[in-house]
C-alpha positions as a Markdown table, in Angstrom:
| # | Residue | x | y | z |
|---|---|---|---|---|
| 1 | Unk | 11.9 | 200.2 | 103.1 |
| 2 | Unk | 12.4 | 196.6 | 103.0 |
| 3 | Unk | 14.6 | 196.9 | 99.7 |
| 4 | Unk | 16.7 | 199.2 | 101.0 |
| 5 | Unk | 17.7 | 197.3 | 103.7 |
| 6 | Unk | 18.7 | 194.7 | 101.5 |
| 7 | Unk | 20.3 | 195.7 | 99.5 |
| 8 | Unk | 22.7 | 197.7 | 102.0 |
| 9 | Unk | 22.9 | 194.1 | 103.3 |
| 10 | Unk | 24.1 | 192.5 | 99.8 |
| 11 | Unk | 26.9 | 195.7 | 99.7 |
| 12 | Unk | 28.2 | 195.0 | 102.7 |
| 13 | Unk | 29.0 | 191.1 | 102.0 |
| 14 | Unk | 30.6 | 192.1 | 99.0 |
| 15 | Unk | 32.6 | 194.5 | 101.0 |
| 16 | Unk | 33.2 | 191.8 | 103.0 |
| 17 | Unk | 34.1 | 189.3 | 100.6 |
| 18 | Unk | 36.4 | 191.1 | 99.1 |
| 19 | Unk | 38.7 | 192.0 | 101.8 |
| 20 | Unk | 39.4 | 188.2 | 102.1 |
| 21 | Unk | 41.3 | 186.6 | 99.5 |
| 22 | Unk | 40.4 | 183.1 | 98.1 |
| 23 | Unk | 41.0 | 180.3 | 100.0 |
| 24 | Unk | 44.1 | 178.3 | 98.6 |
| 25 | Unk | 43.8 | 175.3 | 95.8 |
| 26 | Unk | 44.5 | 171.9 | 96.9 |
| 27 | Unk | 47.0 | 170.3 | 97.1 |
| 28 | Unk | 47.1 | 168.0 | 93.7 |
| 29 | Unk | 46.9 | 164.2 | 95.2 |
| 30 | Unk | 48.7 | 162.8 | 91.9 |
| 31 | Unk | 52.2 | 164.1 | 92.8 |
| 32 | Unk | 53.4 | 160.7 | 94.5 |
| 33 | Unk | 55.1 | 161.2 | 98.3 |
| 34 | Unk | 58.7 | 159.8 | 96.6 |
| 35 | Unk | 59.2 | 162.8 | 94.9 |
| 36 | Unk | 57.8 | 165.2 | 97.0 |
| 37 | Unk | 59.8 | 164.0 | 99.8 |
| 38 | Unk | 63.0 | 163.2 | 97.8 |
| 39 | Unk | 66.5 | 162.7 | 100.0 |
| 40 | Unk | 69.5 | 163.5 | 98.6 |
| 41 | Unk | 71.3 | 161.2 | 100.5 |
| 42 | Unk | 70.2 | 158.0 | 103.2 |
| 43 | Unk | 71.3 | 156.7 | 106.3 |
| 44 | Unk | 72.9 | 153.7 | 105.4 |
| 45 | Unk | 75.5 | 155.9 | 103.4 |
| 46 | Unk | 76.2 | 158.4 | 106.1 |
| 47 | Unk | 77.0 | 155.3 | 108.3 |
| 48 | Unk | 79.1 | 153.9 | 105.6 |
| 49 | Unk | 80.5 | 157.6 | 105.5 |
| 50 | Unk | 81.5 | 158.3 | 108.9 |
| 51 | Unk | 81.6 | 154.6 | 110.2 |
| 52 | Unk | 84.1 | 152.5 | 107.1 |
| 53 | Unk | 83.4 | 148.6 | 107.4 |
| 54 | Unk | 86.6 | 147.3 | 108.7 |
| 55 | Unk | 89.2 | 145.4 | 106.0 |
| 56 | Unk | 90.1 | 142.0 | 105.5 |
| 57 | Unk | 93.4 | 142.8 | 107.0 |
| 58 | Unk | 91.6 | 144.6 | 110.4 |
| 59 | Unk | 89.5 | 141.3 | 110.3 |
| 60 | Unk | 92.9 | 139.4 | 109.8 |
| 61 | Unk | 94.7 | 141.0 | 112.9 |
| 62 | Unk | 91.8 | 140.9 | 115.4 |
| 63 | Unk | 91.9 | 137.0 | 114.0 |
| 64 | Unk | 95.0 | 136.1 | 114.9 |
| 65 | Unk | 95.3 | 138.4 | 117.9 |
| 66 | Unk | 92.3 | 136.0 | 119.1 |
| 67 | Unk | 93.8 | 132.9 | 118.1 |
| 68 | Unk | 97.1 | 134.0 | 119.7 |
| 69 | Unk | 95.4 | 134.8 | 123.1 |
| 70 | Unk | 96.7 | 132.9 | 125.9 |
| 71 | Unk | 93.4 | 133.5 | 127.6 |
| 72 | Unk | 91.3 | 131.6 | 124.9 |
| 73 | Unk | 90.9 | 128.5 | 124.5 |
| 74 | Unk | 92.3 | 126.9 | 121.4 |
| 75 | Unk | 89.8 | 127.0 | 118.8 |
| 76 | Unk | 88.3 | 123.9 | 117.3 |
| 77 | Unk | 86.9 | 125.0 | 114.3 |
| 78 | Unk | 86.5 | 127.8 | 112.0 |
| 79 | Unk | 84.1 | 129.6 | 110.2 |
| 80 | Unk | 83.6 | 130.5 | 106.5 |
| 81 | Unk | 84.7 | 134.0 | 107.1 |
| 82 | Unk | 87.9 | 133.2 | 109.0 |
| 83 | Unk | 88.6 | 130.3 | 106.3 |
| 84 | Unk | 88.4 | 132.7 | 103.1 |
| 85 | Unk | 90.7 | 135.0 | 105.5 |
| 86 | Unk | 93.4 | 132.4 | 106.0 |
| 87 | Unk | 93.2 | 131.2 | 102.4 |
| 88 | Unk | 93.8 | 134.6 | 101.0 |
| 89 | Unk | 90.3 | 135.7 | 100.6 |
| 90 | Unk | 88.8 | 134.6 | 97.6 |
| 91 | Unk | 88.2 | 131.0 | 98.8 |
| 92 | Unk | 89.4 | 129.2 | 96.4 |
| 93 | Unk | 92.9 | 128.0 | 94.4 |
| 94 | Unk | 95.0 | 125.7 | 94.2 |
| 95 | Unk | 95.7 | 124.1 | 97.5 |
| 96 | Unk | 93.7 | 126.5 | 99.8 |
| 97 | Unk | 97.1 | 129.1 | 99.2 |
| 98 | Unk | 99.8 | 127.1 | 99.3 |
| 99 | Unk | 103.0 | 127.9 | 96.9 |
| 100 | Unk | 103.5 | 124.9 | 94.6 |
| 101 | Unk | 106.7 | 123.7 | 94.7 |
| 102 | Unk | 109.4 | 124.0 | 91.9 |
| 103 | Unk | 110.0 | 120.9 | 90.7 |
| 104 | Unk | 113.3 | 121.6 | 88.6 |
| 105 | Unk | 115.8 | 120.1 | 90.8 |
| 106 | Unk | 113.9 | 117.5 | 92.0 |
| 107 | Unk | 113.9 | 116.4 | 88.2 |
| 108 | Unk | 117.4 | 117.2 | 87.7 |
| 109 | Unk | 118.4 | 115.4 | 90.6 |
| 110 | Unk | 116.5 | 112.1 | 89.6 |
| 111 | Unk | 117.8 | 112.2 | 86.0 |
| 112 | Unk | 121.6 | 112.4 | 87.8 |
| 113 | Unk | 120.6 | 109.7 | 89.4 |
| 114 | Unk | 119.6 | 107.5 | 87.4 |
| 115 | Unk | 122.6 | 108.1 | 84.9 |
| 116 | Unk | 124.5 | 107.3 | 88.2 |
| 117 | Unk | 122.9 | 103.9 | 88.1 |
| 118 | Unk | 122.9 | 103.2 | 84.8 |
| 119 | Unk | 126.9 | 103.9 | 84.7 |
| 120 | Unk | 126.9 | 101.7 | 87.6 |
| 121 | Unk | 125.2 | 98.7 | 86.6 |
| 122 | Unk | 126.1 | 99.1 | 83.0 |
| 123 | Unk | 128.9 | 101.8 | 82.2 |
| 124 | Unk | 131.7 | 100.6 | 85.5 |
| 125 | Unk | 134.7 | 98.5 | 84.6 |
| 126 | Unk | 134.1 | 95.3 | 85.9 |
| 127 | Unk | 137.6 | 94.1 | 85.0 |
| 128 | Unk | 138.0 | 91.9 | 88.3 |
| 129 | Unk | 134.6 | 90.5 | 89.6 |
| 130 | Unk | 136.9 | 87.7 | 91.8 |
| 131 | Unk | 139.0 | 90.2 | 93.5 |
| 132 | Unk | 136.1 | 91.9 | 94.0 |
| 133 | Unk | 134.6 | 89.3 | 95.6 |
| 134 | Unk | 138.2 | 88.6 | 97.7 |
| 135 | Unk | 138.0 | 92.0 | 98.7 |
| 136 | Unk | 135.3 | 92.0 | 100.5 |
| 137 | Unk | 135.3 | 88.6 | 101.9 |
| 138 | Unk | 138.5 | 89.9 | 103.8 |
| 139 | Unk | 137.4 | 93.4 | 104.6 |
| 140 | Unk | 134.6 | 91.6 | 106.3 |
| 141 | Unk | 136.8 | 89.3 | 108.4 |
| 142 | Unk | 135.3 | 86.1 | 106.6 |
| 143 | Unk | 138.8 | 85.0 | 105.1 |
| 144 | Unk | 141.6 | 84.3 | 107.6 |
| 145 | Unk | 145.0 | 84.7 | 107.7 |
| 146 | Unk | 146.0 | 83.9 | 104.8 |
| 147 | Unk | 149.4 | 86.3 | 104.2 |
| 148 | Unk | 147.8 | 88.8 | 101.9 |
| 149 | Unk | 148.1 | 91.9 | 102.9 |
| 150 | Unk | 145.4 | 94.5 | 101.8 |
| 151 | Unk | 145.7 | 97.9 | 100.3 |
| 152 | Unk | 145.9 | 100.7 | 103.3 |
| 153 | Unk | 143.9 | 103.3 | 101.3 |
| 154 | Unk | 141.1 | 100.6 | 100.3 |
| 155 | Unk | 141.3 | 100.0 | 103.7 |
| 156 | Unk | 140.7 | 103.2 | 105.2 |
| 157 | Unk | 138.5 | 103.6 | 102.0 |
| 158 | Unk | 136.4 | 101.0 | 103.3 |
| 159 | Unk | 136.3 | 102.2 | 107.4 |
| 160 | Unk | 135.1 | 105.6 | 106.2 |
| 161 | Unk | 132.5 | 104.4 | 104.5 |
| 162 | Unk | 131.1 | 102.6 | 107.5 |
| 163 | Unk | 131.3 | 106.1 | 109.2 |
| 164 | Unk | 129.7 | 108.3 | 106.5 |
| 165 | Unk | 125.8 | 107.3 | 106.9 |
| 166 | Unk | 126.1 | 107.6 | 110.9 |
| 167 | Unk | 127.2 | 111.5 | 109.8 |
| 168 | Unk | 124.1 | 111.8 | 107.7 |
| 169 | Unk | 122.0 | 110.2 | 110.0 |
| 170 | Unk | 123.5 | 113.4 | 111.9 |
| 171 | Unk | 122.3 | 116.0 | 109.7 |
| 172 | Unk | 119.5 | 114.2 | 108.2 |
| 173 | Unk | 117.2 | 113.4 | 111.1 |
| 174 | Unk | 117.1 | 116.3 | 113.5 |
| 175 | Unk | 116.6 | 119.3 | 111.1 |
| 176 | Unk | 116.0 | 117.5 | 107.5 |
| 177 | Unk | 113.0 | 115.9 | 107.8 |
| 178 | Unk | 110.0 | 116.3 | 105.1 |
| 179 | Unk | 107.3 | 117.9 | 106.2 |
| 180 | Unk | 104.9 | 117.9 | 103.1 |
| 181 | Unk | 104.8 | 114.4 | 102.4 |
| 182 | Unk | 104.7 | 111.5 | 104.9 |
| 183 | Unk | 108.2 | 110.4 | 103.8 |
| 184 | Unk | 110.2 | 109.3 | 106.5 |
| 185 | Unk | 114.0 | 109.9 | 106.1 |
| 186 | Unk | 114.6 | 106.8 | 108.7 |
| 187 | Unk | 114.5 | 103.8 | 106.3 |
| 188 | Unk | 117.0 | 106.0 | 103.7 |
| 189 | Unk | 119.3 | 106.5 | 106.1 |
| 190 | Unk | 119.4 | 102.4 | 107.6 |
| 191 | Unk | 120.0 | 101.6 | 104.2 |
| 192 | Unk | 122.7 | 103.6 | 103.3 |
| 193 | Unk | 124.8 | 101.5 | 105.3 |
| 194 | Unk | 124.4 | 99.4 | 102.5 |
| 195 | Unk | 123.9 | 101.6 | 99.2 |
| 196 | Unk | 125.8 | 104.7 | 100.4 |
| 197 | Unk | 124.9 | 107.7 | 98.4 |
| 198 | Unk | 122.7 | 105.5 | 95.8 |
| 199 | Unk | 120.3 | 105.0 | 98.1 |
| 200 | Unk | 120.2 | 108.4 | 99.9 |
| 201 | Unk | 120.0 | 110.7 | 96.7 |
| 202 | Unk | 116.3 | 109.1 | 96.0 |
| 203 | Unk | 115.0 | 111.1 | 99.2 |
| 204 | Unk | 116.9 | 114.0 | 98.6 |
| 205 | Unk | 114.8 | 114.0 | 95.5 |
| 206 | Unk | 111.3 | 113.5 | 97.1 |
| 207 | Unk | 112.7 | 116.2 | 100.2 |
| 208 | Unk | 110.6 | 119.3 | 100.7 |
| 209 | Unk | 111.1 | 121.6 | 103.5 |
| 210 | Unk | 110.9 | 122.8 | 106.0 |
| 211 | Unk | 111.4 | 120.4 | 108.4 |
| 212 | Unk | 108.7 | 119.6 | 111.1 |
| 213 | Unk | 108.9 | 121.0 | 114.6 |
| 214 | Unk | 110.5 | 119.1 | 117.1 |
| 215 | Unk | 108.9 | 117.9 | 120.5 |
| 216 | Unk | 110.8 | 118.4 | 123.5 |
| 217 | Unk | 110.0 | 115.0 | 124.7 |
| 218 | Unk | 112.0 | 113.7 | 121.4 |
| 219 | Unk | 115.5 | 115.3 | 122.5 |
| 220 | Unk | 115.5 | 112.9 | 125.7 |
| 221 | Unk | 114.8 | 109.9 | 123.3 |
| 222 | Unk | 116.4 | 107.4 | 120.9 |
| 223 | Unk | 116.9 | 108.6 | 118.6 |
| 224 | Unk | 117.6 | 112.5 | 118.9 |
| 225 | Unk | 119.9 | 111.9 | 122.2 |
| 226 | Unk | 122.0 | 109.4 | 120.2 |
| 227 | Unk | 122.5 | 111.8 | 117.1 |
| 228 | Unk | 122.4 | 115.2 | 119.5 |
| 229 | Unk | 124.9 | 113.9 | 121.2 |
| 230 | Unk | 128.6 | 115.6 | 121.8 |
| 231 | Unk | 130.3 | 112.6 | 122.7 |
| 232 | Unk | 128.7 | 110.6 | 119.6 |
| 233 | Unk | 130.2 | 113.7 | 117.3 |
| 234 | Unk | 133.6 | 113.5 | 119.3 |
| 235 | Unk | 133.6 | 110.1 | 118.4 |
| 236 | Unk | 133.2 | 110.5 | 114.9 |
| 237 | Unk | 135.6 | 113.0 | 114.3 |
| 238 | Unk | 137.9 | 111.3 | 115.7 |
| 239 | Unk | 137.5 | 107.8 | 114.5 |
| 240 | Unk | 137.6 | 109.9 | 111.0 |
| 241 | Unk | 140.5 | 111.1 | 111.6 |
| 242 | Unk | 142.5 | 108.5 | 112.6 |
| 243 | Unk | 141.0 | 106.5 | 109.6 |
| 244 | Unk | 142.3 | 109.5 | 107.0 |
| 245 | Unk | 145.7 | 110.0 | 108.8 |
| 246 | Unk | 146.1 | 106.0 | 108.3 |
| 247 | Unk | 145.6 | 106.5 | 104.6 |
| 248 | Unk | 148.0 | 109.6 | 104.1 |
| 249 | Unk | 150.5 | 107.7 | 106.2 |
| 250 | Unk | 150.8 | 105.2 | 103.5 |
| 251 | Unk | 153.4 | 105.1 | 100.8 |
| 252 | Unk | 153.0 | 106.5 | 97.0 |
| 253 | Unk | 152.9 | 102.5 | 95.8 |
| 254 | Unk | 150.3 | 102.3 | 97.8 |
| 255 | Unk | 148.0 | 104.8 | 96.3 |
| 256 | Unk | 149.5 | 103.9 | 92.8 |
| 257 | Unk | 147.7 | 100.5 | 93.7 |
| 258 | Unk | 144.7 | 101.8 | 94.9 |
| 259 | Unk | 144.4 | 103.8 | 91.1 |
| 260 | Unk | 145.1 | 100.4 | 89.3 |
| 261 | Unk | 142.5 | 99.0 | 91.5 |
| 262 | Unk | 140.0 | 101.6 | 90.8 |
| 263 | Unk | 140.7 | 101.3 | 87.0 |
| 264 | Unk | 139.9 | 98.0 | 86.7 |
| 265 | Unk | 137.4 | 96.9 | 90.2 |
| 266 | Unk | 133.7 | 97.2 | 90.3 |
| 267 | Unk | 133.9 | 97.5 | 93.7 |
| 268 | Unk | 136.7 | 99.8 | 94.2 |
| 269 | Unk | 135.2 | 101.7 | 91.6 |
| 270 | Unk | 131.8 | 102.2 | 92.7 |
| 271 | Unk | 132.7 | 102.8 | 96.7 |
| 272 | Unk | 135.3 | 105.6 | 95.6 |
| 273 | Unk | 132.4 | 107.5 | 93.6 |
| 274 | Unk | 130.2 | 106.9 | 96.6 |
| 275 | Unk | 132.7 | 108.9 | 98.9 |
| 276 | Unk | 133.3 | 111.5 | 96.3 |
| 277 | Unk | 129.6 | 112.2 | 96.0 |
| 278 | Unk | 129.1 | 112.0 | 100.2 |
| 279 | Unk | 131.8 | 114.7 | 100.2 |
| 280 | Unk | 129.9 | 116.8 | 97.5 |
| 281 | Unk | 126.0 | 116.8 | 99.1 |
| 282 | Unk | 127.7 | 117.0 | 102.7 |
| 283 | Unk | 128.0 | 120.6 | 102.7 |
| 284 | Unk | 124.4 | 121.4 | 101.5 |
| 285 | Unk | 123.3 | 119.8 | 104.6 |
| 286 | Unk | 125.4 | 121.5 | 106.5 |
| 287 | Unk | 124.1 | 124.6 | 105.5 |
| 288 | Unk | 120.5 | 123.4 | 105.9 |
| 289 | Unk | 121.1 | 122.1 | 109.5 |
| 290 | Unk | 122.7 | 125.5 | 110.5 |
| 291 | Unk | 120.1 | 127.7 | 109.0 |
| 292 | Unk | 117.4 | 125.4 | 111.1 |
| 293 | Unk | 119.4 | 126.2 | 114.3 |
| 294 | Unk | 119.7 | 129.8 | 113.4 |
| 295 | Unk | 123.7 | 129.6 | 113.4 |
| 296 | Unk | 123.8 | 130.9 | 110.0 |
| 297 | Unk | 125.2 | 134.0 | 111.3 |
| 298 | Unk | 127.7 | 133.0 | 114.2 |
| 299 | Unk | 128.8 | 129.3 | 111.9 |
| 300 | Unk | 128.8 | 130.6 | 108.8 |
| 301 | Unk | 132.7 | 130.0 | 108.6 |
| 302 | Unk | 132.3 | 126.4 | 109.0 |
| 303 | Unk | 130.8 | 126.3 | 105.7 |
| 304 | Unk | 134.1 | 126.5 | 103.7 |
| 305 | Unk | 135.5 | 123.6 | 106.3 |
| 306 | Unk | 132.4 | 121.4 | 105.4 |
| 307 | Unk | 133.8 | 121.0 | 102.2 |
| 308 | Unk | 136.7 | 119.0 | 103.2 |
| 309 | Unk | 135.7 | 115.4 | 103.1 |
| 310 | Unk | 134.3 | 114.1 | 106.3 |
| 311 | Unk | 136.6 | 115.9 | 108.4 |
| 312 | Unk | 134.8 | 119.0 | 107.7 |
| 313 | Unk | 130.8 | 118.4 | 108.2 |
| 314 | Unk | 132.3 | 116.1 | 111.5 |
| 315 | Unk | 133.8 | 119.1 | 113.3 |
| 316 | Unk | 130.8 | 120.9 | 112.5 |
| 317 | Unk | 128.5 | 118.4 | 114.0 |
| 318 | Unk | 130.7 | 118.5 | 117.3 |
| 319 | Unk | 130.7 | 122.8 | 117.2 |
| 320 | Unk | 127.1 | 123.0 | 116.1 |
| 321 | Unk | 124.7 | 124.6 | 118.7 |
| 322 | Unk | 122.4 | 122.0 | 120.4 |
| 323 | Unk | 118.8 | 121.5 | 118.9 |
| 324 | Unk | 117.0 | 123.0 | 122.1 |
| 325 | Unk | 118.0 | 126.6 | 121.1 |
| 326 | Unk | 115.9 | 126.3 | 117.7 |
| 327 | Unk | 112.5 | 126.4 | 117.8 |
| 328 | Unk | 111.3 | 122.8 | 119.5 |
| 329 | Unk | 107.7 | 122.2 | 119.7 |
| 330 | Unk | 106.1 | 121.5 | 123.2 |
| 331 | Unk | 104.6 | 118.3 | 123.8 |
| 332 | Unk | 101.6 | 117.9 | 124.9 |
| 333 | Unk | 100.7 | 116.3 | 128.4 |
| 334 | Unk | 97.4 | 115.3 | 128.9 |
């Protein structure tokens, strides 16, 4: 009886069992987590995706829109980000991104000058080096009255001349100064009164613009007031003019004397090239002064009149528009 009962115990487990299934195998700890948990895609590139990093042009603009802020104070110094932004971005070249400058006519310019001076010293007929020295002894009031009557046009020749660096000092000065090298045009400019064009053409040589920005407090002082003056332009017109009527008023012997003169004179010679060459650079200048006060537009006619001699780049300085309508620089007052 005891059998039986087990063994209708051992059929029912099996029943039992078998109506279960198996529990499952596990899970095979070899497979590394990486590749069971792959990502298609991270974080970091759906920020990238939906939030760009902003360009070196955004950064350039919120730059400069924070340097322009009246609000902020001025800054004092930089960082490495802003400076590779301001040099262009790669941090380096030549000059931190400045353009280098095209030294063709510099060259050219210099090797006309120094064929000037060669012909001058060298090449110039030197026929009468004691009339020569006459001539100026008289022109500079050292001889007296002796009856000799000089030439009008060398004359007026040599009044002109006194008035052509005071023009330049005009043009050169206020708007034609050279702002990449510490060159002052000041010391050209006093001694042209002596060398004329000779001396001048050197700095138009070493001249690089454009020119620095004026301080406000400069206009009210020696000597921008001087040389921005209407009344010092007025006066030069006019003292040119009178000076050129007072040659044309002479006779045709006269001028036939002045060309003997200049044929054979050092002197005569040399001074009459120097205004011809004063006439020719004048109207560059011109042009450079007007485009500095932004008359280019409203002057531009004056241009063609800056090529007569004197007479022209004079009425210009007296129509020009004063220096305080360009863009002046503000001093500073501590």
């Amino acid at each position: 009886m005891f059998s039986r009962e087990r063994r209708n115990m051992i059929a029912s487990s099996s029943i039992v069992s078998s109506t279960f299934s198996p529990l499952p195998p596990k899970p095979n700890s070899s497979l590394s987590p990486s590749k069971s948990l792959a990502i298609p895609f991270s974080v970091e590139s759906v920020c990238n995706r939906r939030f760009p990093k902003p360009s070196n042009n955004l950064k350039m603009r919120r730059l400069q829109t924070r340097r322009s802020s009246p609000q902020d104070p001025p800054l004092v110094s930089s960082s490495k980000e802003e400076n590779e932004l301001l040099s262009g971005g790669d941090g380096g070249g030549d000059g931190g991104g400045e353009e280098e400058r095209d030294w063709t006519t510099s060259f050219l310019l210099f090797a006309f000058w120094a064929a000037l001076m060669y012909y001058v010293f060298f090449l110039a007929p030197n026929q009468t080096p004691v009339t020569d020295s006459y001539f100026l002894k008289k022109l500079l009031n050292l001889k007296g009255d002796d009856g000799f009557e000089l030439n009008e046009v060398l004359v007026a020749l040599w009044y002109i001349m006194g008035l052509w660096p005071l023009l330049y000092s005009m043009l050169l000065i206020p708007t034609s100064r050279s702002s990449k090298r510490k060159i002052p045009v000041w010391p050209f400019v006093v001694l042209s009164f002596f060398g004329g064009v000779y001396v001048l053409i050197p700095y138009f040589v070493l001249w690089r613009p454009p020119a620095p920005p004026v301080e406000e407090s400069e206009l009210r002082r020696w000597p921008l007031n001087f040389l921005e003056s209407k009344l010092t332009a007025g006066i030069t017109l006019a003292s040119g003019l009178a000076i050129i009527v007072y040659a044309f008023s002479s006779d045709g012997d006269a001028w036939k004397e002045f060309y003997q003169y200049f044929q054979g004179s050092k002197f005569i010679h040399i001074t009459s090239i120097d205004f011809a060459l004063l006439s020719t650079f004048a109207p560059f200048w011109v042009y450079n002064d007007m485009t500095v006060r932004k008359w280019d537009g409203k002057g531009s006619w004056l241009l063609p009149v800056s090529l007569i001699p004197f007479l022209g780049p004079a009425l210009y300085l007296l129509l020009r528009p004063s220096l305080r309508m360009a863009p002046i620089k503000a001093s500073n007052k501590t």
